[in-house]
N, C-alpha and C positions, 0 to 999 in steps of 0.2 A: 453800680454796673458790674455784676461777675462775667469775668469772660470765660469760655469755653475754648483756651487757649492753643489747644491741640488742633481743633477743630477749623480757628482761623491761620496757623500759620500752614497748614498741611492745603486748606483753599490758596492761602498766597501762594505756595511752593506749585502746586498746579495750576494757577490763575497768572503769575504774573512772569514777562517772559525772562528765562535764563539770562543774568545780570552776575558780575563776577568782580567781586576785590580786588586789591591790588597785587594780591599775591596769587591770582587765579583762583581763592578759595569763590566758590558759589552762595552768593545771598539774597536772592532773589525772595526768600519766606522772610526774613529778617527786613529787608525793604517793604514786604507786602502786610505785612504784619503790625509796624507802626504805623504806615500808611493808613489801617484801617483802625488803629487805636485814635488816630489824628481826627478821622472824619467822626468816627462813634462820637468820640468825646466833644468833638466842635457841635454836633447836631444834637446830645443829647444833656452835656453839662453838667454829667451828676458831678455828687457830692465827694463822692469815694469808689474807686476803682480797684477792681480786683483780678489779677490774672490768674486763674485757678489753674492747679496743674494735676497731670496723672502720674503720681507718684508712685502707681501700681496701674497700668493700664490693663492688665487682666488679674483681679485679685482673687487667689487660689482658696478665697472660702465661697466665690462665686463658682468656679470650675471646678468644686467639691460638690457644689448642688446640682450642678448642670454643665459636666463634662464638655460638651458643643460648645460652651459660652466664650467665642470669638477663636475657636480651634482653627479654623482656616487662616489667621491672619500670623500665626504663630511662625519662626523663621526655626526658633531653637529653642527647646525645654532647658533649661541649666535649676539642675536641683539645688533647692534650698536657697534659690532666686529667683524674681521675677521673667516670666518667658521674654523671648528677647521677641518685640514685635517686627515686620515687616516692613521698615523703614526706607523710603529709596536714600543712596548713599549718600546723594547732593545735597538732600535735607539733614541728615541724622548730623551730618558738619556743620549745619549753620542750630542748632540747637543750644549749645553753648552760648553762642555769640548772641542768642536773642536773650538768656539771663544774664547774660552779664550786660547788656544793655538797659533791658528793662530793671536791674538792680543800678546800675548806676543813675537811672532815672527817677530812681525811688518808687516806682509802681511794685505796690505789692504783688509776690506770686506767695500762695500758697496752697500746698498739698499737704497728703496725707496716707503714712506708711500703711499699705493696704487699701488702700484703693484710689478710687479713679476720680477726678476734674469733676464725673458727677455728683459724685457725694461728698465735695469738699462743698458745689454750688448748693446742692440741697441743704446742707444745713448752711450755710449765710442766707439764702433765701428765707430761711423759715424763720419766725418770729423777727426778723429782721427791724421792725418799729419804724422803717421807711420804705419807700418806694422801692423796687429792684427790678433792675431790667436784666435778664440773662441774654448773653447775645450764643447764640451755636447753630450750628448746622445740623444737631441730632433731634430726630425727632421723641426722643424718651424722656427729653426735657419739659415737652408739653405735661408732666403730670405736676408740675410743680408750678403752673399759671394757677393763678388766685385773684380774683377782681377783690374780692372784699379784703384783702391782704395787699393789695395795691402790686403784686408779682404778675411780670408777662415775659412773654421770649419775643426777643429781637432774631427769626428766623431767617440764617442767610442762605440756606440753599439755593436760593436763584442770583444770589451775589450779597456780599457786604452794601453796597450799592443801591441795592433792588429787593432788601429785608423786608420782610411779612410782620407785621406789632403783632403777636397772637395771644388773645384775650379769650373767656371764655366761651364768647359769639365765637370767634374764630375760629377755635374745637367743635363747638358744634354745629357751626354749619359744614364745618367740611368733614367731620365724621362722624354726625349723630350722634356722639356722647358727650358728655363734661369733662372740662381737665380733670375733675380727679377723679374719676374712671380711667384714664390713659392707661394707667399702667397694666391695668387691668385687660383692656382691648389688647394692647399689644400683645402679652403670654397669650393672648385667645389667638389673633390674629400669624404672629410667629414674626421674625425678623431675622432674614439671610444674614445682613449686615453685620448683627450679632451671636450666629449660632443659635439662634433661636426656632427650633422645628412647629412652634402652634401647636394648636391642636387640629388635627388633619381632617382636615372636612369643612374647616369653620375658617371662612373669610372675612374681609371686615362688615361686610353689611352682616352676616350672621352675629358676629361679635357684636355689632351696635345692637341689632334686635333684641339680644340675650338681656344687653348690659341693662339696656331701656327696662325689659320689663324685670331680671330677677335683681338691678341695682347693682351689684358686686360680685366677685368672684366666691365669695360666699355664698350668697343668695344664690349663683348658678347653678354650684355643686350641691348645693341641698336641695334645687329644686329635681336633678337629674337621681336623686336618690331617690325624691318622695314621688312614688308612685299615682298619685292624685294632685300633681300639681301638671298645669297647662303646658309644662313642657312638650315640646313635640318628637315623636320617637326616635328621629333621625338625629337631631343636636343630643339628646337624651342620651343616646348609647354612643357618640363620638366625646360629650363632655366626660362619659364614666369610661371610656377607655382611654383615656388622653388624663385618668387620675394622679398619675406616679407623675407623670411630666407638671401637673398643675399640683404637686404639693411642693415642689419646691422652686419652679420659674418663676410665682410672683414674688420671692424672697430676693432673686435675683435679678429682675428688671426694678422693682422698687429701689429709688433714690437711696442714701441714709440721709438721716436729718438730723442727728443729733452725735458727730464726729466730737472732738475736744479740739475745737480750735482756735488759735491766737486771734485774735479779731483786732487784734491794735494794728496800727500804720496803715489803714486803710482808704487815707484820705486821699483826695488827687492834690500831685504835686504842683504846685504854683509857677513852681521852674524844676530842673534837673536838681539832683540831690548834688550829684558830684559833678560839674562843670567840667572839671580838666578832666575826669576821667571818660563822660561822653564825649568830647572833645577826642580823645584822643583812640577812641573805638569807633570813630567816625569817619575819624580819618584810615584810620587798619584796615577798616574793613569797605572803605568807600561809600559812607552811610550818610554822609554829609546833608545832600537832599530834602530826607527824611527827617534826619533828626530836628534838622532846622524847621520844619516843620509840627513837627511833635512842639518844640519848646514853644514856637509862636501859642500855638492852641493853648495850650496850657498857662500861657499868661494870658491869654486873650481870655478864656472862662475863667478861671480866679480873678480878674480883675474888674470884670460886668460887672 
């Protein structure tokens, strides 16, 4: 199970109501965040747990290809650093407090200098040799479901609670394409979320028609060249003007898969690593609840 760790403590930090320490610090993403490692793990059992993280949440070889790529969520450029993102205050404090919990529990986090939670998950996803379940709430994750590789996303945008299993039925009933066209819809289609402009003209149902008959973004742009291919004139001269933007957005919506990554420690913990030291971050920060929660699950699955 990789998680999309940003993505669920940022839902806890807007889902679960303002909840405060003992020293008034706010931890309400830190409560909301185990709470839903508690349930994932109790309902789905796996073998080895991963909290992937954004060690680069805008990485500057992505915003060398594609300038936009997430420029609205930017607070502060600090050169020869990563830009500082948009964080409300009440979370950017309890940040901390959720690694050094989840390290004292021994749940693995790992990122990666230069980039983002999703190209640490795309390569543990890939060639993986077991099952993987990605849990997030982004949809750019959909390119990396795979049935014959046993990969799907545990999607939470309607809640942690209320996740969507998304398989490759699942892509394509709801968008007429295959996961591993996503990535490809998406550059076609454009994504606010991400700074991502489309290409202007072409919504998803044109994206899917495209993808359906020229297969890839390949096949599209060659078909928009070749003068005697069934292209129709309208997609035709919006895919050849929308060329500069599609020679370098699918570099930038595409996952990486092949990062250099530690892959050890990745098994789920049977109990907390360090006892007195949850213990005593539980009680700091008034986590007690939770935590006792967490450890139950965690002997209740390793003991099945």
């Amino acid at each position: 199970m990789l998680l999309d760790t940003a993505s669920l403590y940022f839902r806890a930090f807007f889902g679960v109501p303002e909840i405060k320490g003992p020293d008034g610090t706010p931890v309400n993403a830190v409560r909301g965040l185990l709470d839903f490692i508690s349930r994932l793990v109790d309902d789905y059992r796996p073998s080895d747990l991963v909290c992937c993280w954004d060690n680069d949440w805008r990485p500057q070889w992505r915003v060398d290809l594609l300038p936009s790529y997430k420029a609205h969520r930017v607070v502060e450029e600090v050169p020869g650093s990563p830009d500082v993102e948009e964080v409300p205050d009440p979370l950017e404090v309890q940040v901390p407090i959720i690694r050094d919990v989840l390290d004292a529990f021994g749940i693995r986090v790992v990122g990666a200098d230069g980039y983002e939670a999703d190209d640490v998950i795309g390569t543990l996803a890939t060639d993986a040799g077991q099952p993987v379940d990605v849990v997030t709430g982004d949809r750019d994750l959909f390119q990396l479901v795979d049935d014959d590789a046993d990969v799907r996303v545990l999607y939470i945008a309607r809640g942690v609670g209320r996740h969507e299993r998304v398989t490759n039925d699942w892509v394509r009933e709801k968008y007429g394409i295959d996961a591993r066209q996503y990535a490809d819809f998406a550059t076609l289609r454009g994504d606010a979320s991400d700074g991502l402009p489309g290409v202007a003209g072409i919504g998803e149902k044109t994206a899917a028609t495209l993808l359906g008959r020229f297969g890839d973004m390949a096949g599209i742009r060659a078909a928009a060249e070749d003068p005697s291919s069934d292209m129709g004139p309208g997609p035709r001269g919006k895919v050849k003007a929308a060329a500069d933007y599609l020679e370098v957005a699918p570099k930038v919506v595409a996952v990486a898969r092949d990062l250099d990554l530690d892959r050890s420690g990745t098994a789920l913990p049977a109990e907390p690593r360090d006892l007195p030291r949850v213990a005593d971050l539980a009680q700091r920060w008034g986590l007690e609840s939770p935590v006792e929660r967490l450890t139950k699950v965690l002997t209740k699955v390793l003991t099945a």
